[in-house]
C-alpha positions in Angstrom: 0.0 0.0 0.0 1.4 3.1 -0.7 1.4 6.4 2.0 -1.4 8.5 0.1 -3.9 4.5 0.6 -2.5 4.7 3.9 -3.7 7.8 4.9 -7.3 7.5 3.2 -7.5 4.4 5.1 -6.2 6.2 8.6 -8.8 9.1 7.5 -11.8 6.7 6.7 -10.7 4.7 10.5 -10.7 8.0 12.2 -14.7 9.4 10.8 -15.6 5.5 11.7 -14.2 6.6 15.8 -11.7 3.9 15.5 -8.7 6.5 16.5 -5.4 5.3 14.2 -3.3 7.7 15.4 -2.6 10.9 12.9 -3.3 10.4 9.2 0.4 10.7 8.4 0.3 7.3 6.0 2.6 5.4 8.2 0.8 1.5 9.1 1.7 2.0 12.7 0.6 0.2 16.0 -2.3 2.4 16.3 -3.3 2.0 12.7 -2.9 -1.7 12.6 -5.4 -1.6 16.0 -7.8 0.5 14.6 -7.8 -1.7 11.5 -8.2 -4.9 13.5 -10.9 -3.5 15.7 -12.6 -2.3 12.0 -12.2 -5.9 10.5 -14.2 -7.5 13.6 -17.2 -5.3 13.4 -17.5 -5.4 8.9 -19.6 -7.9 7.5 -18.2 -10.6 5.0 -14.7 -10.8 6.2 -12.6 -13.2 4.7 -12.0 -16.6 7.1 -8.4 -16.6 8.3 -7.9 -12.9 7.8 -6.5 -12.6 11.6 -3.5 -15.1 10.1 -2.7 -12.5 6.9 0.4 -10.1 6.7 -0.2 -6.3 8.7 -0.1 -4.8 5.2 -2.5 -7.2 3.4 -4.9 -6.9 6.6 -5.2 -3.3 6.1 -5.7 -3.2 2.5 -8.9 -5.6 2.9 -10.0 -3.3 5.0 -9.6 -0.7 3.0 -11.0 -2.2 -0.1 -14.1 -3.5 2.3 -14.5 -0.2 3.4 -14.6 1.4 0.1 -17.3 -1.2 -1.2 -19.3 -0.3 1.7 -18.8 3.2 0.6 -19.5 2.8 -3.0 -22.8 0.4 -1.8 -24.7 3.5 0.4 -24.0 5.7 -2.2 -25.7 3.9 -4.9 -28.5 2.6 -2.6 -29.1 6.3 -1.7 -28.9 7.4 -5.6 -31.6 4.4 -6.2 -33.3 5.4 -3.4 -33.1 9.2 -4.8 -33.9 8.1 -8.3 -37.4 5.7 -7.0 -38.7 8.9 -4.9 -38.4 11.1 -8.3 -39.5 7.9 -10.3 -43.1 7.3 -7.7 -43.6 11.5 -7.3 -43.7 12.0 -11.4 -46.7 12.0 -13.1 -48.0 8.8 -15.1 -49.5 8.4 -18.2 -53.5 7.2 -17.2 -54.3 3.4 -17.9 -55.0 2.5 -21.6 -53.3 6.5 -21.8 -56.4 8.1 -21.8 -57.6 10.1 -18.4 -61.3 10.0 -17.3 -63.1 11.9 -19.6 -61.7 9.6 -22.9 -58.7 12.4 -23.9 -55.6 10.7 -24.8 -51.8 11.6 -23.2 -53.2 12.8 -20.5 -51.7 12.7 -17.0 -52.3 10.8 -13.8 -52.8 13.3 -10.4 -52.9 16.4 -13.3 
């Protein structure tokens, strides 16, 4: 991992409370705690992890972290998108409204 992964990973520890130490991209003892303490609370850890190198350990959970990341974002942009999508106005069933015109809309 370089310094600059290091530090995004100390950053992303520190918003989660996990307290690595300063974001200075240096896998210390602090770091390697707070990514340890990160590892037992995320879901769908790989089996043995605990075994794996310090610097292999803290790239999982970096990568884990950012897929967690990328997941809320696009559940929250889906979520956005299906508000917008169930607030717009439909086309009336057969696409004529009540009174036999054609196009027009439903809740209009």
């Amino acid at each position: 991992m370089t310094p600059a992964a290091i530090g995004e990973l100390q950053a992303m520890l520190a918003l989660l409370g996990l307290h690595p130490g300063p974001e200075d991209g240096v896998l210390g003892a602090r770091s390697m705690a707070a990514v340890d303490r990160c590892l037992d609370r995320l879901p769908a850890v790989p089996a043995g992890i605990a075994a794996w190198a310090p610097r292999r350990r803290a790239a999982a959970c970096r990568q884990l972290l950012l897929d967690a990341l990328t997941r809320r974002r696009l559940e929250a942009s889906c979520g956005a998108r299906r508000a917008v999508a169930a607030s717009a106005p439909r086309i009336g069933a057969g696409g004529r409204d009540g009174r036999g015109r054609m196009g027009a809309f439903e809740g209009a």
